[in-house]
C-alpha positions as CSV (number, residue, x, y, z in Angstrom):
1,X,0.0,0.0,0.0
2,X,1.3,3.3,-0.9
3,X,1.7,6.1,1.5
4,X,-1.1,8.2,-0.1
5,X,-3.4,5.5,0.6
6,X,-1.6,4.7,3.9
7,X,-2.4,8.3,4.6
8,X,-6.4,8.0,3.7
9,X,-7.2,5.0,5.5
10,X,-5.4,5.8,8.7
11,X,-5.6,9.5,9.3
12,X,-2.1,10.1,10.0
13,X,-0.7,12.9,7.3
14,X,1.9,11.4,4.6
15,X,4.1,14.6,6.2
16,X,3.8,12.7,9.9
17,X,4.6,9.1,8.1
18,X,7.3,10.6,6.6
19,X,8.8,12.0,9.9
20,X,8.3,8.6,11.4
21,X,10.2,7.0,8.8
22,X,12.8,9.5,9.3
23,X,13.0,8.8,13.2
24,X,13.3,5.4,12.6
25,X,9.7,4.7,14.3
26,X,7.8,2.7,11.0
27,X,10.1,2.2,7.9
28,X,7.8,1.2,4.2
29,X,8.9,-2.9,4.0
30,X,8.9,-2.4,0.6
31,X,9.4,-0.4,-2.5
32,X,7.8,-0.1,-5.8
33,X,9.5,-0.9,-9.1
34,X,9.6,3.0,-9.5
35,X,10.6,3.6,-6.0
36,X,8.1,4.5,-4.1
37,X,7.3,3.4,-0.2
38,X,4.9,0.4,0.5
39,X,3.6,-0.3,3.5
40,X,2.9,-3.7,4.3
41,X,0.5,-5.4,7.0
42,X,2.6,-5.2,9.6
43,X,3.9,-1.8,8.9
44,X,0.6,-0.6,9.3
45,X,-0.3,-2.7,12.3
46,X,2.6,-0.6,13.7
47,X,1.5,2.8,12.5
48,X,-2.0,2.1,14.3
49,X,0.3,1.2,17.6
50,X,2.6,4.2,17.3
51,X,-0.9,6.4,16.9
52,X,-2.3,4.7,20.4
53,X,0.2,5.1,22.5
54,X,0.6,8.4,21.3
55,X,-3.4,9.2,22.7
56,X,-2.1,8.3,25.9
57,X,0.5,10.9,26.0
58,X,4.0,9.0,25.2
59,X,6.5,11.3,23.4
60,X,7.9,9.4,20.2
61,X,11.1,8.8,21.7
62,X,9.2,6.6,24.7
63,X,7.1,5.1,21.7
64,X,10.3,4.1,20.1
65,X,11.7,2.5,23.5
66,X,8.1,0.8,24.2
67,X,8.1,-0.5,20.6
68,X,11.6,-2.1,19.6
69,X,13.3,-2.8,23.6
70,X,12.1,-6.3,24.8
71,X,12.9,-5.2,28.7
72,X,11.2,-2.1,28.6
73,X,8.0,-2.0,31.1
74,X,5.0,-0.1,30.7
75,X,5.0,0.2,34.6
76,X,6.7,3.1,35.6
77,X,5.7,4.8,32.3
78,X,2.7,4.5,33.1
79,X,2.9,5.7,36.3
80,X,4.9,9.0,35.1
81,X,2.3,9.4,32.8
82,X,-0.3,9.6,35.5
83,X,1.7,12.2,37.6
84,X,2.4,13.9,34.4
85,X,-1.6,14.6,33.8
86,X,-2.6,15.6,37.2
87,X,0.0,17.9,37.3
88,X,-1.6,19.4,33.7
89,X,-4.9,18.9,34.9
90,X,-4.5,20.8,38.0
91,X,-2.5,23.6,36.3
92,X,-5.1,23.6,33.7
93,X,-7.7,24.3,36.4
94,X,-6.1,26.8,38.2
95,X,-5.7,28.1,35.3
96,X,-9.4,28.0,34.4
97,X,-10.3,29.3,37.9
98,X,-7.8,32.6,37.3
99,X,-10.2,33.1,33.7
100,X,-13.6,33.0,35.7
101,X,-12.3,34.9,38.7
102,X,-11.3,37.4,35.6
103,X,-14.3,37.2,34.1
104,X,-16.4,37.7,37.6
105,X,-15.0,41.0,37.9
106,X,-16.2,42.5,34.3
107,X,-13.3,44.3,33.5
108,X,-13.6,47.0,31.1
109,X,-10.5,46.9,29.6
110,X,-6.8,45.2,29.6
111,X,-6.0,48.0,32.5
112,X,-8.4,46.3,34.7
113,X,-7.6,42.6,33.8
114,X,-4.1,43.2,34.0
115,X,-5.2,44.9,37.7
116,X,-7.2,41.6,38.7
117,X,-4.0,39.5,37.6
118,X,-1.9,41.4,39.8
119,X,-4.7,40.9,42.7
120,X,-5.1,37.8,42.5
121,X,-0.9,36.9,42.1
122,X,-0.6,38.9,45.6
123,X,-3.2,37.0,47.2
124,X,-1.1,33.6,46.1
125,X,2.2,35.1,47.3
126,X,4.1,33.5,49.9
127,X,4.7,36.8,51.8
128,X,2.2,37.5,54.5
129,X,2.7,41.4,54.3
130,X,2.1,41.1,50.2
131,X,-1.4,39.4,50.7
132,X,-2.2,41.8,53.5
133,X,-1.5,44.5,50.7
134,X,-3.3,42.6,48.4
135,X,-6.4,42.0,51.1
136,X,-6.4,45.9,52.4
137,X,-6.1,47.2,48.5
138,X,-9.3,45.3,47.2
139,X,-11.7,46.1,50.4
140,X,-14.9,47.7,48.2
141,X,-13.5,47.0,45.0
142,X,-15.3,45.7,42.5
143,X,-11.7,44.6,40.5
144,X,-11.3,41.5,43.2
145,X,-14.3,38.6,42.5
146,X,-15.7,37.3,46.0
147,X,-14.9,33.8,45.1
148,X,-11.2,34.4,45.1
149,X,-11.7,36.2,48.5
150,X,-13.2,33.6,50.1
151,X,-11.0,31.1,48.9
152,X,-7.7,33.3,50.1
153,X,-9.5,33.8,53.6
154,X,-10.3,29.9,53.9
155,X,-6.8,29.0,53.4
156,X,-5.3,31.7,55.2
157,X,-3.2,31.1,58.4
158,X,-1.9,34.2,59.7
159,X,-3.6,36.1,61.5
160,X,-3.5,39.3,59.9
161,X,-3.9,38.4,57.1
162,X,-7.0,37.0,58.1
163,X,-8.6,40.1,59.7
164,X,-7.7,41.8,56.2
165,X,-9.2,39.7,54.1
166,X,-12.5,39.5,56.5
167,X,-12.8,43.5,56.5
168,X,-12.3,43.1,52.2
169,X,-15.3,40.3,52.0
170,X,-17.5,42.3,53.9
171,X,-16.5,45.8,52.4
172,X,-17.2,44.3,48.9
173,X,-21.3,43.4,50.0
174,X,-20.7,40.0,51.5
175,X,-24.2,38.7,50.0
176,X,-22.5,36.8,47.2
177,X,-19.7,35.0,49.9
178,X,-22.9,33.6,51.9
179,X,-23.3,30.1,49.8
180,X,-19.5,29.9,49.6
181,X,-19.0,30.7,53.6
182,X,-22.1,28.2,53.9
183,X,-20.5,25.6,51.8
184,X,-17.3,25.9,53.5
185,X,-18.7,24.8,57.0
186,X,-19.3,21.4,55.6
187,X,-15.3,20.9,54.9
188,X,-13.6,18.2,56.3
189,X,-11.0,20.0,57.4
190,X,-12.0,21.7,61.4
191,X,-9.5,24.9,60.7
192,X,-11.5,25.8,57.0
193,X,-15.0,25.1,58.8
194,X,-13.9,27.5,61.8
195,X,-12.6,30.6,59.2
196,X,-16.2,30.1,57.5
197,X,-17.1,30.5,60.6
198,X,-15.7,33.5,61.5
199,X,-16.9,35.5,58.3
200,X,-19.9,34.2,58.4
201,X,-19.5,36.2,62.2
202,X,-18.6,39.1,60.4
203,X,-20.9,39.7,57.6
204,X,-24.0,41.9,58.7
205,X,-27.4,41.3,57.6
206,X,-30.8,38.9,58.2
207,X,-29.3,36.5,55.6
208,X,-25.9,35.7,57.7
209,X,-27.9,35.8,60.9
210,X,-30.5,32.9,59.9
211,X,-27.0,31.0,58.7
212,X,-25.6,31.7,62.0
213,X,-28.8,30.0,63.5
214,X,-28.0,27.2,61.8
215,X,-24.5,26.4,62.2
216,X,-25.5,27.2,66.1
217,X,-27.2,23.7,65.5
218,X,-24.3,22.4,63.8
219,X,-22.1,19.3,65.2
220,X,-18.8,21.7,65.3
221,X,-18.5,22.4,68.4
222,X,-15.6,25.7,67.4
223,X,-18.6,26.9,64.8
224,X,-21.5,26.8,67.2
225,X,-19.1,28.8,69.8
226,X,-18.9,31.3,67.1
227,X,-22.3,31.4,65.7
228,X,-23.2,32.1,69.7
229,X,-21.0,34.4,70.4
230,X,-22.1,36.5,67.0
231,X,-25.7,35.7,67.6
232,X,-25.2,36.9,71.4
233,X,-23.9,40.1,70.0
234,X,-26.9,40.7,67.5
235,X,-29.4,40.2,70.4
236,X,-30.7,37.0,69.9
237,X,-31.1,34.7,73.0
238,X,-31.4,31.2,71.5
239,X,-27.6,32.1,71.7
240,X,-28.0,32.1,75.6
241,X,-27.9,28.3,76.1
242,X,-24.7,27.7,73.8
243,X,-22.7,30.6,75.7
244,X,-23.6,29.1,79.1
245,X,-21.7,26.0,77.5
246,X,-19.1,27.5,76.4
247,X,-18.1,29.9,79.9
248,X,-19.0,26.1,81.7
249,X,-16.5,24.3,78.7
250,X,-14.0,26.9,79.4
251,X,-13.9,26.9,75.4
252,X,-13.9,31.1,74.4
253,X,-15.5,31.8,78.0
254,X,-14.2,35.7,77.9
255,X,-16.2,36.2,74.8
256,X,-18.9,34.2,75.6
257,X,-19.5,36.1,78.6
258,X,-19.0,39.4,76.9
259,X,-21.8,38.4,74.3
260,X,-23.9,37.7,77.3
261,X,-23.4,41.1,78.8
262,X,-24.5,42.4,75.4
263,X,-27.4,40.0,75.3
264,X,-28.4,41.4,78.9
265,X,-29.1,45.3,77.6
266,X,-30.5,44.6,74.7
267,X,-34.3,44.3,74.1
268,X,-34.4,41.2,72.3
269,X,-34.7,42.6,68.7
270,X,-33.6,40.0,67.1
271,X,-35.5,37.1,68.5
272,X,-38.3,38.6,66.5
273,X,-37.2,35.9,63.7
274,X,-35.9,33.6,66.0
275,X,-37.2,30.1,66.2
276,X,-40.7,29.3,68.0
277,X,-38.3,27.4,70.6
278,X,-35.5,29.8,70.7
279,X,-36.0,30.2,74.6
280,X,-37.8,26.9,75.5
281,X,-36.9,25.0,78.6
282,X,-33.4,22.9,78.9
283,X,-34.7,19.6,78.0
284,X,-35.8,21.1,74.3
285,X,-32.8,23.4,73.2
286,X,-30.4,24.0,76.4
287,X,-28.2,21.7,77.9
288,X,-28.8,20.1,81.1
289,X,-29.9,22.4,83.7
290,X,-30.6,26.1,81.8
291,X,-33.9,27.1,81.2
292,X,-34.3,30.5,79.4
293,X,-37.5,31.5,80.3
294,X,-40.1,32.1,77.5
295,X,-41.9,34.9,79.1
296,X,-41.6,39.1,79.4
297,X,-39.0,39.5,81.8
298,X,-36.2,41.7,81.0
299,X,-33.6,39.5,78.8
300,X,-31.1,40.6,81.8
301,X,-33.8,38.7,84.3
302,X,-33.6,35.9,82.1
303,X,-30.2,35.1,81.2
304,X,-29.2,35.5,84.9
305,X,-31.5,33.0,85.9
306,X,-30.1,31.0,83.3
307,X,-26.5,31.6,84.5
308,X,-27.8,30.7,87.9
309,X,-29.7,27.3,87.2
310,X,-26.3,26.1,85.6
311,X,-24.0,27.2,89.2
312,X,-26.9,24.9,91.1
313,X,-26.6,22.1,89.1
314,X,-24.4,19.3,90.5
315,X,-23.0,18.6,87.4
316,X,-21.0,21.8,87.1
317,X,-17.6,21.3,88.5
318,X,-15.6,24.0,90.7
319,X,-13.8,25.6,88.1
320,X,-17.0,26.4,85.7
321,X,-19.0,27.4,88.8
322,X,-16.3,30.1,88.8
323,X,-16.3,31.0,85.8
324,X,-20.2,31.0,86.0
325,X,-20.1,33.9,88.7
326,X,-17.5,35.9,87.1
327,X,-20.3,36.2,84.0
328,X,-22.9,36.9,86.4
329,X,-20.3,40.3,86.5
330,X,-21.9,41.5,83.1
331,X,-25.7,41.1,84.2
332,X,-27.6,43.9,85.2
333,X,-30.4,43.6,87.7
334,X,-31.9,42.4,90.8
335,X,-31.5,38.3,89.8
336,X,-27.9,38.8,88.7
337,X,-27.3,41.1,92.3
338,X,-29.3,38.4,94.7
339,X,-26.9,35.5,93.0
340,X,-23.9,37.4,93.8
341,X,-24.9,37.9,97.8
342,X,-25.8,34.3,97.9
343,X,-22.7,33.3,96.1
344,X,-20.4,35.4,98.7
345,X,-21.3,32.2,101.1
346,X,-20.3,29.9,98.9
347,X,-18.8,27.0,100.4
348,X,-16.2,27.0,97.8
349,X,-14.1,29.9,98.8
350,X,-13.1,31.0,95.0
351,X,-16.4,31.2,94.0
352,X,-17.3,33.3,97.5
353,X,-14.5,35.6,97.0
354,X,-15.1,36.6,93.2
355,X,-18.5,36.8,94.3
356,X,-18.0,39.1,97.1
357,X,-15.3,41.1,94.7
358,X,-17.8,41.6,92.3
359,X,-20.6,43.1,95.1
360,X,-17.9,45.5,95.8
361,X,-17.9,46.7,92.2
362,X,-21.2,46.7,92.1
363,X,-21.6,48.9,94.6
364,X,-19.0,51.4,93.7
């Protein structure tokens, strides 16, 4: 068969048989009376070979080796080969996730592209300070897309960085990082689900609060503390029961009993789209031993009760009784002033002193 025909039947161009020939790779058997290449069978057997191990991504110099050594293995070829695409794959998809992100942010011309680029290259560097940069030069900006935000704060360890790239995701709206934030506190990973957490904390709106209500259900025990202590801080006492956990756990106590304090002068606004149950006895929604009461009283009434239900119980250990009183500090109010005097008899002498400290300041 001659390498015309060769050419039609197999799809590979006479110019590429040629260049095989000339590598050594399929040589024509045969030749015509007037010179010209024929292919036999078994040439083009081999031509159909060359062509699929070429689909799989084998240079011509490994097809060469795989073709004519007896001792050569696919095995570790093939095992190269795998490395080989992932690592294509996954520059091909950052790559595809730098276009998107590009194409997010509408720009209006190469200026602004070009401005994105350089955005989203400082977010990736390994210097702290040039993300920072990056993070405090993009807050309200409508150049940086929120997904590449979110992703840079999810990832992020330091701490600065952090807080930067929080204030940037909520100066640019926030609205559009909810189902990524969302999304996020299903990761496997506990330090990704607790960085959701903390945006989610920080974004303002209805939206982010009914989230907040939810992770407060959630099985993370890190998320719920932050869900409470945000919730707590917008006024919403189906936090109460969570932040009496927390002060008892010893897990973020300070702020817990902080978001208390807040919860204490506040007049409940937010519960107006809380949950039917939001303040229903301990065996519904609290742990073992609070009851926020479901009635009028003043929220400071109510959360001191609660405080003071969970120092009776005779699960609460020494240390979290302690740490029980010095919250009661925070509460305004006849409930939270009668625990105090009854607490400065306290058989346990800590809890008697802070308690009696704390009538002193009172007073003052």
């Amino acid at each position: 068969m001659l390498i015309g025909e060769v050419a039609r039947r197999s799809g590979v161009s006479a110019r590429m048989l040629r260049h095989y020939e000339s590598l050594g790779l399929v040589r024509p058997s045969e030749r015509t009376g007037s010179g010209y290449r024929e292919y036999s069978g078994d040439d083009i057997r081999r031509i159909f070979h060359i062509e699929s191990l070429r689909s799989l991504g084998l240079s011509l110099r490994e097809i060469g080796r795989a073709l004519d050594e007896p001792g050569f293995t696919p095995s570790s070829l093939v095992g190269d080969l795998i490395r080989q695409t992932r690592e294509r794959i996954a520059a091909e998809t950052e790559l595809l996730t730098r276009l998107d992100r590009i194409d997010a942010a509408e720009p209006g011309d190469w200026e602004e592209v070009l401005q994105v680029v350089a955005l989203l290259q400082a977010l990736g560097s390994k210097s702290a300070d040039a993300r920072q940069r990056a993070a405090l030069s993009s807050g309200g900006q409508d150049a940086l897309p929120v997904a590449a935000l979110v992703e840079a704060v999810l990832g992020e360890t330091d701490t600065n960085v952090s807080g930067a790239l929080r204030w940037a995701l909520v100066r640019s709206g926030g609205a559009d990082s909810l189902p990524l934030l969302v999304e996020a506190l299903g990761s496997p990973e506990g330090a990704v689900r607790d960085r959701a957490a903390q945006c989610l904390a920080e974004l303002p709106g209805d939206e982010a609060t009914a989230e907040l209500r939810h992770a407060l259900a959630g099985p993370d025990a890190v998320v719920r503390g932050r869900a409470a202590v945000a919730l707590g801080n917008r006024g919403a006492t189906d936090a109460v029961p969570e932040l009496i956990d927390m002060i008892v756990a010893g897990r973020n106590d300070t702020d817990a009993a902080d978001a208390l304090s807040v919860l204490s002068s506040t007049t409940g606004s937010a519960d107006a789209t809380a949950p039917a149950d939001a303040t229903a006895p301990a065996d519904a929604t609290a742990p073992a031993g609070v009851t926020v009461p479901a009635d009028a009283t003043a929220p400071a009434e109510r959360i001191a009760t609660a405080l003071v239900e969970r120092l009776a119980h005779p699960a609460t250990e020494a240390r979290a009784r302690g740490r029980l009183t010095q919250a009661l500090a925070g509460i305004p109010g006849a409930t939270a002033t009668r625990a105090l005097v009854e607490l400065s008899a306290d058989e346990d002498r800590a809890v008697a002193l802070t308690a009696t400290y704390l009538l002193r300041l009172r007073d003052a």
